[in-house]
N, C-alpha and C positions, 0 to 999 in steps of 0.2 A: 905433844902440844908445846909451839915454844911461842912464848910471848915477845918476842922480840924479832930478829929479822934471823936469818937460818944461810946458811956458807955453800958455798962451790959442792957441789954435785948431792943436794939433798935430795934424798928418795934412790938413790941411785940402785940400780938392777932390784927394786922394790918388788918381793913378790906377791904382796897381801896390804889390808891395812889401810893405816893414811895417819899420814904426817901435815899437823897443821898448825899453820903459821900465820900469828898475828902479823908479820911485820912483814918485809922485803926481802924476796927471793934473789940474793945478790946473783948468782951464776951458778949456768949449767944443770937447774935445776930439772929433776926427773930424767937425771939421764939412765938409759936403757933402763923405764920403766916394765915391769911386768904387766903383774895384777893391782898394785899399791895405788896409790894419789898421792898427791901430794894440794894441799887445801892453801891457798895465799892471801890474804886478807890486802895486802899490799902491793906493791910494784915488783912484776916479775922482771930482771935483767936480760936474762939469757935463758932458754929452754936448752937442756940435754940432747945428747943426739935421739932420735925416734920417739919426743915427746911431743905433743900439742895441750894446748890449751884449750876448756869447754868449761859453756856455761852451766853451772851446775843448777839440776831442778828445785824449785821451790821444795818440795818435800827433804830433798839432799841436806839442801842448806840448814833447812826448819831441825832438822836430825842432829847436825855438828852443834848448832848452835844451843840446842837443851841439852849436849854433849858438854860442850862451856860452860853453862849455862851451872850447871850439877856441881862443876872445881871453881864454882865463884867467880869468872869470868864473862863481864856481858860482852857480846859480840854482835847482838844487835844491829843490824845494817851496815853491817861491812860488807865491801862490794868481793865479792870472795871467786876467787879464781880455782878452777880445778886441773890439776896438771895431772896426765895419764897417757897409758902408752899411743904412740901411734900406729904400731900392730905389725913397720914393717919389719923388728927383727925378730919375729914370732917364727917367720917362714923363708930359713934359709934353705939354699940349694948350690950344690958344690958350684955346678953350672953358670951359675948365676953371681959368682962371692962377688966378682969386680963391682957390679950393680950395689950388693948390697954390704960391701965398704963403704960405696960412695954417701950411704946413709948419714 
């Protein structure tokens, strides 16, 4: 958890987990996510290569945030961003690398 805003390639090749941030995901973040997340409370900059962005479910959110909640942190209606892999460098193929450089 970091309270404040988090640097150039947070989460990066993430395999597990989640990394969450009160502040502003300056760049690159979730780049070549796994399995990990990455939790943004604030303004994403820039997504990682094969990251996207999803809205996380009520229950998700309701989870992180008695997560905060427990280290004395309210986060309370923070509009929370969930960064996670986009799946396509799960399934490489020699065949294919050109395709999946262009990632």
């Amino acid at each position: 958890m970091v309270e404040g805003n988090v640097g150039y390639s947070t989460g990066f090749m993430g395999h597990g987990g989640r990394v969450i941030c009160l502040g502003d995901a300056i760049g690159s973040v979730g780049d070549s996510l796994w399995e990990g997340s990455v939790w943004v409370a604030g303004e994403i900059r820039t997504l990682g290569v094969d990251a996207k962005v999803i809205t996380p479910s009520a229950e998700e959110v309701a989870e992180v945030e008695s997560l905060l909640s427990g280290l004395g942190v309210d986060a309370a209606g923070c509009d929370w961003k969930q960064v996670v892999s986009g799946q396509k460098l799960w399934y490489f193929e020699a065949r294919d690398a050109k395709k999946w450089l262009m990632i």
